[in-house]
C-alpha positions as CSV (number, residue, x, y, z in Angstrom):
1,X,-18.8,9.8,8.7
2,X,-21.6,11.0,6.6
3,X,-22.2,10.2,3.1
4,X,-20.9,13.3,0.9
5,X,-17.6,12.7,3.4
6,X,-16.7,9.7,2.6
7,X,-17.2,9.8,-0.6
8,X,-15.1,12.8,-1.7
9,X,-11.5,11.6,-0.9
10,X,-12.6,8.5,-3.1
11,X,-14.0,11.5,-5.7
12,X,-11.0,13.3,-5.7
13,X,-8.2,10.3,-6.3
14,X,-10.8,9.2,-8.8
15,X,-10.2,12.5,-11.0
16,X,-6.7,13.3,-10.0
17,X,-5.9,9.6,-11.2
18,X,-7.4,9.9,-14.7
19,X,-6.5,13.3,-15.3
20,X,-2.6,15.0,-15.6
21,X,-1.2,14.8,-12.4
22,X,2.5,12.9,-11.3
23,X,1.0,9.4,-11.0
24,X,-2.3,9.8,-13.3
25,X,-3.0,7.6,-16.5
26,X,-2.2,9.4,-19.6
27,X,-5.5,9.5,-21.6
28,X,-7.2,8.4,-18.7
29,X,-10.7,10.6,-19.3
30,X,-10.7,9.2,-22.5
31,X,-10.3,5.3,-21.2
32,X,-12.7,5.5,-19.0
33,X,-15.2,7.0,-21.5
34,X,-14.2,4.3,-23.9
35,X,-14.6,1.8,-21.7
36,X,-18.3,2.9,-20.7
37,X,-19.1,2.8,-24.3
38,X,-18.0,-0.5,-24.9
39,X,-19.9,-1.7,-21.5
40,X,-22.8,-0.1,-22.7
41,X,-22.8,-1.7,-26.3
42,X,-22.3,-4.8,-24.7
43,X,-25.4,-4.4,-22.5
44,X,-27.1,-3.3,-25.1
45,X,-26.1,-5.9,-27.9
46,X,-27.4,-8.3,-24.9
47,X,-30.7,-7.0,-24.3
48,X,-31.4,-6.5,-28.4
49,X,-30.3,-10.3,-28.5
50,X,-32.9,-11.1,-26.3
51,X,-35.9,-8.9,-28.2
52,X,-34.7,-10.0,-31.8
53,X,-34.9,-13.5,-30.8
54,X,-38.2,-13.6,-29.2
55,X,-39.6,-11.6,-32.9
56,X,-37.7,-14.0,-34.8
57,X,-39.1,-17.5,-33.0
58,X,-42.4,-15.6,-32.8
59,X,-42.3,-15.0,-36.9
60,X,-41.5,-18.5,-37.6
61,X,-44.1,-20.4,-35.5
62,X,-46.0,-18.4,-38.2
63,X,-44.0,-20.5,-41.0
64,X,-43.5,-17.6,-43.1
65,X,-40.6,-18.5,-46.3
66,X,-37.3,-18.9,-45.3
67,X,-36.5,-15.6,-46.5
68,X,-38.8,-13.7,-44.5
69,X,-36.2,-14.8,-41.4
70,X,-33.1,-14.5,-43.1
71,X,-33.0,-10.3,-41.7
72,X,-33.7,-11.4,-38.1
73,X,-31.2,-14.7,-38.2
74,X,-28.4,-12.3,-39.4
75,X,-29.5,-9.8,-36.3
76,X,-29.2,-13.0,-34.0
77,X,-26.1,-13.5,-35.2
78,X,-24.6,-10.1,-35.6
79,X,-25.9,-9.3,-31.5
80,X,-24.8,-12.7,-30.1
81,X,-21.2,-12.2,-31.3
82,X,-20.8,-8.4,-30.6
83,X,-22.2,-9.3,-27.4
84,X,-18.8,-10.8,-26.7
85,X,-16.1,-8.6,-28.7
86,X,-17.7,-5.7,-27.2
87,X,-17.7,-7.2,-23.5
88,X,-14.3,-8.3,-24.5
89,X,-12.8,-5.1,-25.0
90,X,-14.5,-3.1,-22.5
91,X,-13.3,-5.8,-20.0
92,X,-9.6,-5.0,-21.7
93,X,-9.3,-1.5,-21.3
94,X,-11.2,-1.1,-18.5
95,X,-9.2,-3.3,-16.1
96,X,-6.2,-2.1,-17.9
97,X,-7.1,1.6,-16.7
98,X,-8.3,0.5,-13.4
99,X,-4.7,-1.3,-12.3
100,X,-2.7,1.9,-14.1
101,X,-4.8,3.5,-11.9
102,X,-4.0,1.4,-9.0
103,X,-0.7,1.3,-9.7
104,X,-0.5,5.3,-9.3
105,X,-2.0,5.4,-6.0
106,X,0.2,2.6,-4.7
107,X,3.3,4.7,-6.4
108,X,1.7,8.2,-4.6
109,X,1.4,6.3,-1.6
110,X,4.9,4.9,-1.5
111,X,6.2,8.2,-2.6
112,X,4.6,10.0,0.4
113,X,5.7,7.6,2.9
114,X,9.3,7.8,1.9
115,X,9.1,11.3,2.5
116,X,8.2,10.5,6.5
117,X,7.8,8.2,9.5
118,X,4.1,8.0,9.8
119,X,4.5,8.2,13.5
120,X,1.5,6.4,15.2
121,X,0.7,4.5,12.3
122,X,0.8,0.6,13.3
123,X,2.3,-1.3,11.1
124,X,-0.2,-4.2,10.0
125,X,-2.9,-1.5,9.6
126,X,-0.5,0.8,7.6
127,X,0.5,-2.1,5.4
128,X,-3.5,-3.0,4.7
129,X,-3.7,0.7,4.0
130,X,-0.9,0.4,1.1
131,X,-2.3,-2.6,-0.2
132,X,-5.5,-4.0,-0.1
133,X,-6.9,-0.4,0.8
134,X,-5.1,1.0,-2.2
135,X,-6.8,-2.1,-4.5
136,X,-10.1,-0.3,-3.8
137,X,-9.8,2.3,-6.8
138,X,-9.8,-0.9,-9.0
139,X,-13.4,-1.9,-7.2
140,X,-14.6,1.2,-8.1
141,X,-14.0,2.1,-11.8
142,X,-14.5,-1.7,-12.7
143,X,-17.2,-2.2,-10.2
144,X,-19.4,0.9,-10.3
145,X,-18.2,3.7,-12.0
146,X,-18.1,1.9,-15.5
147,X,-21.5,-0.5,-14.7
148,X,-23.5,2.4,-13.8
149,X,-22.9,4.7,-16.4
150,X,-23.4,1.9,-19.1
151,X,-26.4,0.8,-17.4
152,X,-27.8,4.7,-17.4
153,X,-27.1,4.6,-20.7
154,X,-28.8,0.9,-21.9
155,X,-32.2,1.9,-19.7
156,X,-32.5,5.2,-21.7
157,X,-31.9,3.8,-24.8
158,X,-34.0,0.4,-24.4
159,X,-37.1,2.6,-23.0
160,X,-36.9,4.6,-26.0
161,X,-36.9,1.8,-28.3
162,X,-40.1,-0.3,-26.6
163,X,-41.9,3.5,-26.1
164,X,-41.9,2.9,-30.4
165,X,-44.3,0.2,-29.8
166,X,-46.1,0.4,-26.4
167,X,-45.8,3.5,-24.1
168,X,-47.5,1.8,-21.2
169,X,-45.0,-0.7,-21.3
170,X,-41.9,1.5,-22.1
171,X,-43.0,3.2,-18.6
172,X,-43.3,0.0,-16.9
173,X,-40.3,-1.3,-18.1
174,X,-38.6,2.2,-16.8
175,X,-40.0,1.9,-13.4
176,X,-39.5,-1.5,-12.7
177,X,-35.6,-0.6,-13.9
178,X,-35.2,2.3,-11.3
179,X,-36.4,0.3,-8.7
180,X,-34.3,-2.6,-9.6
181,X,-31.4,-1.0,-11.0
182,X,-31.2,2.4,-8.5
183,X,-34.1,2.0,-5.7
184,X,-32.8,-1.8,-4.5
185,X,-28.9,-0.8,-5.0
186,X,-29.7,2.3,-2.9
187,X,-31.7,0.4,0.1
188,X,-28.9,-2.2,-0.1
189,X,-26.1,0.5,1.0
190,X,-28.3,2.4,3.3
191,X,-29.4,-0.8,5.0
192,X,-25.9,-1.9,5.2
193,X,-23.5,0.8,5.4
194,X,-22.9,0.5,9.2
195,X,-21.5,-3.5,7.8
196,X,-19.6,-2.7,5.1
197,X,-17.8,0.5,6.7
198,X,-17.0,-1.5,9.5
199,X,-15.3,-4.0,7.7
200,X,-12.0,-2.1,6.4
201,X,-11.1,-0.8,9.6
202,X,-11.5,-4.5,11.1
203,X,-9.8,-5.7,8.2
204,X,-6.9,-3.0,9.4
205,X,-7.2,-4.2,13.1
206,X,-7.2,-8.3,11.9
207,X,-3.8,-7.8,10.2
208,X,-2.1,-5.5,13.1
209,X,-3.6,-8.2,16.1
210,X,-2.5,-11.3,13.6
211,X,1.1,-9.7,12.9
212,X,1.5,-9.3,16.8
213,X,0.5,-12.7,17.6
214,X,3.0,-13.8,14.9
215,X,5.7,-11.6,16.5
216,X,5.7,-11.9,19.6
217,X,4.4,-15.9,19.8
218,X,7.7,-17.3,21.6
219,X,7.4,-14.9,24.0
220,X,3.4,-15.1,24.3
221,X,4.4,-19.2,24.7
222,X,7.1,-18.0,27.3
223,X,4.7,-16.6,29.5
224,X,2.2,-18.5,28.8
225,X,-0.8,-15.9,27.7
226,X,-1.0,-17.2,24.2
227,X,-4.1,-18.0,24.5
228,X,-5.3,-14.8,25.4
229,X,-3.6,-13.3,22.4
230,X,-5.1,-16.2,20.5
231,X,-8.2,-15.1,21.6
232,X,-8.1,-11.2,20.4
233,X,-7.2,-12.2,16.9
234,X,-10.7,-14.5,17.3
235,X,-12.7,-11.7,18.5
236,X,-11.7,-9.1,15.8
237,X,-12.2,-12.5,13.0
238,X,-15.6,-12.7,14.6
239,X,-16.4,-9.1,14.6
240,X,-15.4,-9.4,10.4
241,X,-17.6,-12.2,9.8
242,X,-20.5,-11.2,11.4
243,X,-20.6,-7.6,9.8
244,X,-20.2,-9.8,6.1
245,X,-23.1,-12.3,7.2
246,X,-25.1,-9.0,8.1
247,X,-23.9,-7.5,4.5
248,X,-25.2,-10.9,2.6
249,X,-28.3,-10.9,4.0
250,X,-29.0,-7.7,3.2
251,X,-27.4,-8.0,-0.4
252,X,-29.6,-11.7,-0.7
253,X,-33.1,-9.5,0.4
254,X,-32.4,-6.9,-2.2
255,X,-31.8,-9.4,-4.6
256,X,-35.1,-11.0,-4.2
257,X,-36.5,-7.4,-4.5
258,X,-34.6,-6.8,-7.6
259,X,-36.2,-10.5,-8.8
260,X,-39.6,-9.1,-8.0
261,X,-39.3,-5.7,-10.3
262,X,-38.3,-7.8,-13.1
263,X,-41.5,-10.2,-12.4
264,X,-43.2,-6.9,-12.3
265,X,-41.9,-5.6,-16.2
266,X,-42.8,-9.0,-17.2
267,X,-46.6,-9.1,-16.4
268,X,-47.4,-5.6,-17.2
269,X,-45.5,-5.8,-20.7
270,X,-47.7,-9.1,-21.2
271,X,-51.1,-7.5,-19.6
272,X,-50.7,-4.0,-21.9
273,X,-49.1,-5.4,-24.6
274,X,-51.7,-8.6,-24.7
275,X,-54.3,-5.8,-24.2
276,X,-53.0,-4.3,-27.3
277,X,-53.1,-7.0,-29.4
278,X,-56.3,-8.0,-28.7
279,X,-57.4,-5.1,-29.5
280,X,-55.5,-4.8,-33.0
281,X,-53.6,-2.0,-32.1
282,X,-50.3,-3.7,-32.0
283,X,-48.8,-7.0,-34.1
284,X,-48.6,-10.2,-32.1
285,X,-45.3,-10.7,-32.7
286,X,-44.2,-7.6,-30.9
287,X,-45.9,-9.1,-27.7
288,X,-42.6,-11.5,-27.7
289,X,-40.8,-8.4,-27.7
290,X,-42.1,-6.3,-25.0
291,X,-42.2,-9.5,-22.7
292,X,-38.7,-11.4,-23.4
293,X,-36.6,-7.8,-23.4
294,X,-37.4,-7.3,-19.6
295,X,-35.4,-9.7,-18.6
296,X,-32.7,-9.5,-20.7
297,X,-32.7,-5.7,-19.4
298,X,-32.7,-6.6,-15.4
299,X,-29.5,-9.5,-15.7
300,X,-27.8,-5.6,-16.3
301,X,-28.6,-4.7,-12.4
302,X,-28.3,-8.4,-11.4
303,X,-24.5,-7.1,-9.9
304,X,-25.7,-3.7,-9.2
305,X,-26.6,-4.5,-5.0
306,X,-23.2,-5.5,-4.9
307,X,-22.0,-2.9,-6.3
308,X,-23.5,-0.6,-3.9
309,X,-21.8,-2.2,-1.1
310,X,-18.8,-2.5,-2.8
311,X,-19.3,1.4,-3.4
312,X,-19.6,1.6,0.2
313,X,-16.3,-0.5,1.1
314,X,-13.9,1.5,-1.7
315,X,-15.2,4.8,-0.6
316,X,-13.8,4.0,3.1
317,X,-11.1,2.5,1.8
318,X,-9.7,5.3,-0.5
319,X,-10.8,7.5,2.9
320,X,-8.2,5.6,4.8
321,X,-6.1,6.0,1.4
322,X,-6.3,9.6,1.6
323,X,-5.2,9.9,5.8
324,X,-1.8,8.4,4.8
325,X,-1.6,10.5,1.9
326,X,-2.7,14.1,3.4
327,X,-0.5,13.2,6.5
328,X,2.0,16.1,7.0
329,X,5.3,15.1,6.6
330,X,7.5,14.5,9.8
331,X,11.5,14.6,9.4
332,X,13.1,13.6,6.4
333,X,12.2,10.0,5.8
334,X,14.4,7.7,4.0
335,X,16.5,10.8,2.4
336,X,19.8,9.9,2.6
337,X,21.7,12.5,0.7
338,X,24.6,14.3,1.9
339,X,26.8,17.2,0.5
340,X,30.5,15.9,1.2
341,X,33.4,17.2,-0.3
342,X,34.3,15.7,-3.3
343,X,30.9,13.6,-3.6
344,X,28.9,13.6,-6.6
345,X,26.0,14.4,-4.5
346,X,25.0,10.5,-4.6
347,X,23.0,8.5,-1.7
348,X,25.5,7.7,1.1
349,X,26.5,4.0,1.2
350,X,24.9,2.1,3.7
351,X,23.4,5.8,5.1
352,X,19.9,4.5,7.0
353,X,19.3,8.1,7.5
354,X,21.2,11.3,7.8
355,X,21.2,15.2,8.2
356,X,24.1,17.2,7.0
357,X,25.7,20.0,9.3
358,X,29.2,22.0,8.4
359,X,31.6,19.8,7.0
360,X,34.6,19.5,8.1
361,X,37.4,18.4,5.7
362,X,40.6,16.2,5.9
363,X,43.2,15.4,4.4
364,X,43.0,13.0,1.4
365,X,43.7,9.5,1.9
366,X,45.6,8.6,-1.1
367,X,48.0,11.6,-1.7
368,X,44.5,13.4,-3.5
369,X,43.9,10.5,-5.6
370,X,41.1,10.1,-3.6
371,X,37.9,12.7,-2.4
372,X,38.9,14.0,1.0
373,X,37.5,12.0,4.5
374,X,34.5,13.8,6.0
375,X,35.4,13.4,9.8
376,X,32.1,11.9,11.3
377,X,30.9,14.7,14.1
378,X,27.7,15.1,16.4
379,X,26.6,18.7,17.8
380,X,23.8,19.2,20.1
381,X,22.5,22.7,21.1
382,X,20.2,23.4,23.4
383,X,18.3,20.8,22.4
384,X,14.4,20.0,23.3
385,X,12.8,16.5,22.0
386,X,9.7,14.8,21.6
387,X,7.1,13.5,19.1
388,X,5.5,16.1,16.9
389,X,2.0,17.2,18.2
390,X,3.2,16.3,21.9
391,X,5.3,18.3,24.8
392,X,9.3,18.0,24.9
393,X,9.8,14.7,26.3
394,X,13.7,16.1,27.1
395,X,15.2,19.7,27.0
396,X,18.6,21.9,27.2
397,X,20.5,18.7,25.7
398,X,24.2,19.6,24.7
399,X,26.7,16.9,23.6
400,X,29.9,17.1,21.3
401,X,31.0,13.6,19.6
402,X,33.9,13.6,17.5
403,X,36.3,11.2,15.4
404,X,36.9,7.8,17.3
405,X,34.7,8.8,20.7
406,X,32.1,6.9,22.5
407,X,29.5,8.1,24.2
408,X,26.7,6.1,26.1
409,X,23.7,7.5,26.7
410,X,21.7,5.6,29.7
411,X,18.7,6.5,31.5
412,X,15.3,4.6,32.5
413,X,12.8,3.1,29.8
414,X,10.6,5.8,28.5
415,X,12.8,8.9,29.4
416,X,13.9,9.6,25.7
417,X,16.6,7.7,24.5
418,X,15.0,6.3,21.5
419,X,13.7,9.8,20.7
420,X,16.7,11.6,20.8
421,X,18.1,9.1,18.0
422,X,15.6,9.2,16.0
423,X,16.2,13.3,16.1
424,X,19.7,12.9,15.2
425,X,18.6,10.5,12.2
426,X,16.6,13.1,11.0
427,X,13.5,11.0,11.6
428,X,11.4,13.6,13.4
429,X,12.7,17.6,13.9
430,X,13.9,18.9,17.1
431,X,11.6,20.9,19.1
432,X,13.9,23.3,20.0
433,X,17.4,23.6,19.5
434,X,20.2,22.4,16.4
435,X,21.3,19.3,15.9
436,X,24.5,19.0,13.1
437,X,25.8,15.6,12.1
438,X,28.7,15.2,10.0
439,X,29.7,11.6,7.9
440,X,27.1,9.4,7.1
441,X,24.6,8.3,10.0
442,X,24.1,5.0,10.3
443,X,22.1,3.4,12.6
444,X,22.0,-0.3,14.6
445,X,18.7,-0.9,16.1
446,X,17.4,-2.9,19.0
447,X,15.4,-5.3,17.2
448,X,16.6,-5.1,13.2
449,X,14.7,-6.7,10.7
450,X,16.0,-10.1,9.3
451,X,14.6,-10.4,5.9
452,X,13.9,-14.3,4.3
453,X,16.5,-14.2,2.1
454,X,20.4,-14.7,1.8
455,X,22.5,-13.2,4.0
456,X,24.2,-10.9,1.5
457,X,20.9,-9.3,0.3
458,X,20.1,-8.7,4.4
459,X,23.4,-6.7,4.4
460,X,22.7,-5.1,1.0
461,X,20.0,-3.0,2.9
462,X,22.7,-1.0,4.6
463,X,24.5,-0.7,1.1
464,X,22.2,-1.4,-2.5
465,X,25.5,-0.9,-4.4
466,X,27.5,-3.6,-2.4
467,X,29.8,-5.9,-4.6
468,X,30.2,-9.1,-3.1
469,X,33.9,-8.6,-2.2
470,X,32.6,-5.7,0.4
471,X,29.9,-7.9,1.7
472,X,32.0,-10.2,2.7
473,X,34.2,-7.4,3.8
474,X,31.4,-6.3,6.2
475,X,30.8,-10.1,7.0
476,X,34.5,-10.2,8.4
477,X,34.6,-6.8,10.1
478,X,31.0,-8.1,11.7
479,X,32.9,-11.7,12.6
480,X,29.8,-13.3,11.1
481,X,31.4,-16.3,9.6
482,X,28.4,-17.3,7.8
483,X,28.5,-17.9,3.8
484,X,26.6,-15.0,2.0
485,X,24.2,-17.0,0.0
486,X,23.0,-19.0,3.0
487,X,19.0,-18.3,3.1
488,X,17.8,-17.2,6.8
489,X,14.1,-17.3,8.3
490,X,11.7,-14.9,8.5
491,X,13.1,-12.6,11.6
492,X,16.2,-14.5,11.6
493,X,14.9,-17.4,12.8
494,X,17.8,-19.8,11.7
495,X,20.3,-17.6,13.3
496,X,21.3,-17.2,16.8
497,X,20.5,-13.9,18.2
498,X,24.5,-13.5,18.9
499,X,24.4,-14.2,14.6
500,X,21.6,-11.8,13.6
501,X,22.6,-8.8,15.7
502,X,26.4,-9.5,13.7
503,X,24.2,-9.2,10.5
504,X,22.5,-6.1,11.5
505,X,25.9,-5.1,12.6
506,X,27.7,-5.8,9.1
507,X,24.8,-3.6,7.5
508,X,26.1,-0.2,9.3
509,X,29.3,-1.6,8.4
510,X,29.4,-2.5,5.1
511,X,30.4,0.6,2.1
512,X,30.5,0.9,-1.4
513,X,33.6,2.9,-2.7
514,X,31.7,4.9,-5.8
515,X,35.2,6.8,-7.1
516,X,36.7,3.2,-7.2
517,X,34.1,2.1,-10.2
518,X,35.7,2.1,-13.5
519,X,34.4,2.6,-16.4
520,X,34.6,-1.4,-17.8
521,X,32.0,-1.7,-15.4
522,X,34.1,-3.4,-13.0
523,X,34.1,-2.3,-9.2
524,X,36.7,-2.5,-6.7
525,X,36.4,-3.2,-3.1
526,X,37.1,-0.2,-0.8
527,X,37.5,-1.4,2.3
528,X,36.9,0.1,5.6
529,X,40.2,2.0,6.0
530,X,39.5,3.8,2.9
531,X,35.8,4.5,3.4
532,X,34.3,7.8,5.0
533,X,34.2,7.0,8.6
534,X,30.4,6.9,9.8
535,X,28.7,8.5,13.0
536,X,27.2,5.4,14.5
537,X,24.2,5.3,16.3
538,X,23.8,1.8,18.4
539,X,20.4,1.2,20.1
540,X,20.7,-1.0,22.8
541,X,23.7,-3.1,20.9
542,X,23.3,-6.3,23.2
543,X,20.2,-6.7,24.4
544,X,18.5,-10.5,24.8
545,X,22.2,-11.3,24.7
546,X,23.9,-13.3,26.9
547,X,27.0,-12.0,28.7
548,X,29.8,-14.2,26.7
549,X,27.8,-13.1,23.3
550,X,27.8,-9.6,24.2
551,X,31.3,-9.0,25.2
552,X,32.6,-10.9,21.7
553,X,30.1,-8.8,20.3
554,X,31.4,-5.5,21.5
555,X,34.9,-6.5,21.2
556,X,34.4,-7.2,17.5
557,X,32.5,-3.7,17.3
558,X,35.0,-1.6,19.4
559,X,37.9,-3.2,16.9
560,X,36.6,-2.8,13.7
561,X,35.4,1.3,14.0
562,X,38.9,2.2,15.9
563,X,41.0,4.7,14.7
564,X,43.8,3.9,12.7
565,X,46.8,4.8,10.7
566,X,44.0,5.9,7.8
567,X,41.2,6.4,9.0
568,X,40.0,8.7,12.2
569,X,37.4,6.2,13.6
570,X,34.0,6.0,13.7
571,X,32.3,8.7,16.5
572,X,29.7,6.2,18.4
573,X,26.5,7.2,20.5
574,X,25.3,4.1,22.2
575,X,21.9,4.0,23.8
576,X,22.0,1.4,26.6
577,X,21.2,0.1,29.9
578,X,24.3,-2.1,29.7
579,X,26.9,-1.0,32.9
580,X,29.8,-2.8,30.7
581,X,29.2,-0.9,27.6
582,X,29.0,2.0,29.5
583,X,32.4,1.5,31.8
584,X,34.0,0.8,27.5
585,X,32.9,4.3,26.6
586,X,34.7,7.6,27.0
587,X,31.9,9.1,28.7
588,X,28.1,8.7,29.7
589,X,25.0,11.3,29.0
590,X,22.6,10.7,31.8
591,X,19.2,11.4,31.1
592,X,16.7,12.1,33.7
């Protein structure tokens, strides 16, 4: 990746972020300005400390009166406080822009992944890429942008001032500040670029290997390779340290060269300034001036080889940034809106994801009290599947599921069966064909995510607007007979896996009945009778269950989304290898 490359995504964020678009800082051009200013003044208040001083000690080894001092003690005084209001406030506004800043591009970032899967994103790496990736715009404005610009603006502006009394020195004092403030900065990124690009993808890579290991460690125990998993998380750890030893030393050599310019404006202001002196062309106590203000000047760069890097590491950063965000959307995301009669046009409770066909309307429940049931449907036509940018993985699929009907779908691993859900969810588009879904979609996976918290906020994922009557509602239907506010592990790992597929189960079951909320504020409980009957989608309902578990579990399942005197059922696809699921459903799609 060459250098104008990676450094335009990070460019273009940079100006859409402080300018007027959706997640940009209001004012921001006008911040950042500010807070260069204020950067630079304080820079500046530090160096004229630094020459002020070295007149004022110089004048009174001369034991002039008192009052002859009295100008340069209020100076001293005046640049040794405004030194830190200034530094202060540009540290204020500066970071307060920079995480406004942030916090758009995280916000832009979460807005664009709503919109679609990311397919072939893995997960640790994506969630680096939304975090610690997206902390990089704060590295840059607080890190470089801001520093540099002051610092352009403190070298013009103290050469200027020390060209009043010695232009030999004014142009040594220049030249040892480009090489120690631009020529040093600029070998340390060149010299190690290959380091500090290679870090962010590793940095990816560490937390995708260390999320595995954490995973899938009882199973790596079970068959006893843990140790070679152990080991890639090692490697990768090694490969990160060694490209950060490679970056310090090259950062700790520049610094040393950056310590040598600075020797460098030292002697030559004391060589031509001493010169001058001598030869009465220029006051002695000026010769404190010229010599003390170097150094105050170079502790401006003293960060700047950091910088550099650091300039190196946001750039590829915000480049990984910009992937997720100039990804083309695939499917519809986490939309979960549906037009069904008599809805207010409202997110679907308990809806994981959904696509709305022709509805078909039914009678009202309550004697028109109440909005009319959608009955939940599922149409295929002539339908090809497969992952966007590769061939139909399946084709010429046609399948009808209506109100209260089962249908397995079986075939080997890797034939399709997870694809073809994820097109009825809406979570990728068909390759050929229509696919029209009726109800809201709701979907039981494999492997559902058991969150650390209480039970009732796990089932509140299916349903944000849940009252605590319907989670226990969905508790009951589930025949989880656990107390809501129990806490569970990380993965469920104080449940049973009998227990935490029943949670995953009470999510696609649990509703919220929105016409039933009044206007005190108070809710009541629409139970399941009463709610819009979902299309289920079940992936692999009992798998790593044992046979007992399974059949209780199904039971519980086939009970609680049967047709009754109110409502029409559930209709139910369910992927599985299972041949006692399958015998328990009305019929069986067979792919391949």
């Amino acid at each position: 990746m060459s250098r104008a490359s990676a450094w335009r995504p990070a460019a273009r964020l940079l100006r859409s972020l402080i300018g007027d678009s959706e997640h940009g800082v209001e004012h921001g051009r006008r911040l950042l300005g500010l807070s260069v200013i204020l950067a630079a003044c304080a820079s500046g208040a530090s160096v004229a400390l630094m020459g002020v001083s070295g007149w004022l000690l110089s004048r009174a080894a001369e034991l002039p009166p008192v009052l002859y001092l009295e100008a340069a003690a209020v100076g001293v005084r005046f640049f040794g406080i405004s030194r830190g209001v200034f530094r202060y406030a540009e540290r204020l506004i500066g970071h307060d822009l920079a995480l406004r800043m942030q916090g758009g591009l995280r916000m832009r970032v979460y807005d664009h992944i709503s919109r679609t899967t990311l397919l072939g994103r893995r997960r640790g790496d994506l969630l680096v890429r939304v975090t610690a990736d997206v902390e990089a715009i704060l590295d840059l404005v607080v890190r470089v942008v801001v520093p540099a610009c002051a610092a352009s603006l403190v070298i013009i502006g103290t050469t200027v001032l020390i060209g009043r009394f010695s232009i030999g020195s004014a142009a040594v004092l220049l030249v040892s500040a480009i090489l120690a403030g631009v020529v040093m900065p600029w070998l340390t990124q060149r010299l190690s670029r290959a380091a500090d690009e290679s870090m962010i993808p590793l940095r990816g890579l560490l937390a995708d290997r260390t999320r595995e290991l954490a995973h899938a460690a009882p199973d790596l125990v079970a068959l006893g390779v843990e140790d070679r998993a152990l080991d890639g998380v090692l490697e990768v750890d090694a490969r990160l340290r060694a490209a950060e030893r490679r970056a310090a030393l090259v950062r700790g050599l520049a610094t040393g060269g950056q310590v040598l310019a600075a020797g460098v404006a030292v002697i030559g202001a004391l060589l031509i300034g001493g010169q001058a002196v001598a030869d009465g062309r220029m006051g002695g106590r000026i010769l404190a001036v010229l010599v003390l203000t170097p150094l105050a000047l170079h502790e401006v760069f003293s960060s700047f080889n950091a910088a550099a890097q650091t300039f190196t590491r946001a750039a590829a950063a915000l480049h990984r940034v910009d992937d997720v965000l100039q990804e083309e959307p695939i499917g519809s995301g986490d939309s979960t809106k549906a037009d069904l009669p008599g809805s207010d046009g409202s997110d679907l409770p308990g809806s994981g994801a959904s696509r709305s066909g022709t509805d078909r309307p039914a009678s009202p429940a309550d004697g028109g009290s109440r909005p009319a049931l959608t009955l939940p449907s599922l149409a295929m036509r002539d339908l090809a599947i497969g992952w966007p940018g590769g061939p139909p993985v399946r084709e010429g699929l046609n399948l009808d599921i209506g109100p209260g009907e089962r249908v397995a779908v079986a075939g080997p691993s890797g034939i399709g069966k997870t694809t073809l859900a994820a097109t009825v969810m809406g979570l990728i588009p068909p390759v050929l064909g229509t696919v029209e879904t009726t109800g809201p979609v709701r979907y039981l996976a494999q492997d559902a995510h058991v969150f650390a918290t209480t039970i009732a906020e796990n089932v509140r994922i299916g349903c944000r607007d849940a009252t605590d009557a319907e989670i226990a509602e969905a508790l009951r239907r589930a025949g989880l007979g656990l107390p809501a506010d129990r806490v569970v592990g990380e993965d469920g790992a104080t449940l049973s896996g009998g227990e935490a597929q029943r949670l995953a189960m009470a999510r696609v079951l649990v509703t919220h009945d929105r016409s039933a909320d009044s206007s005190d504020g108070q809710t009541s409980c629409s139970l399941a009778p009463r709610a819009t009957p979902p299309l289920l989608i079940l992936d692999e309902p009992t798998e790593h269950l044992d046979s007992e578990t399974a059949t209780q579990l199904m039971d519980d399942l086939w009970a609680t989304t049967a047709a009754t005197a109110d409502s029409p059922g559930a209709a139910m696809m369910v992927i599985t290898h299972d041949r006692t699921v399958m015998d328990r459903c009305d019929r069986v799609l067979r792919l391949g």
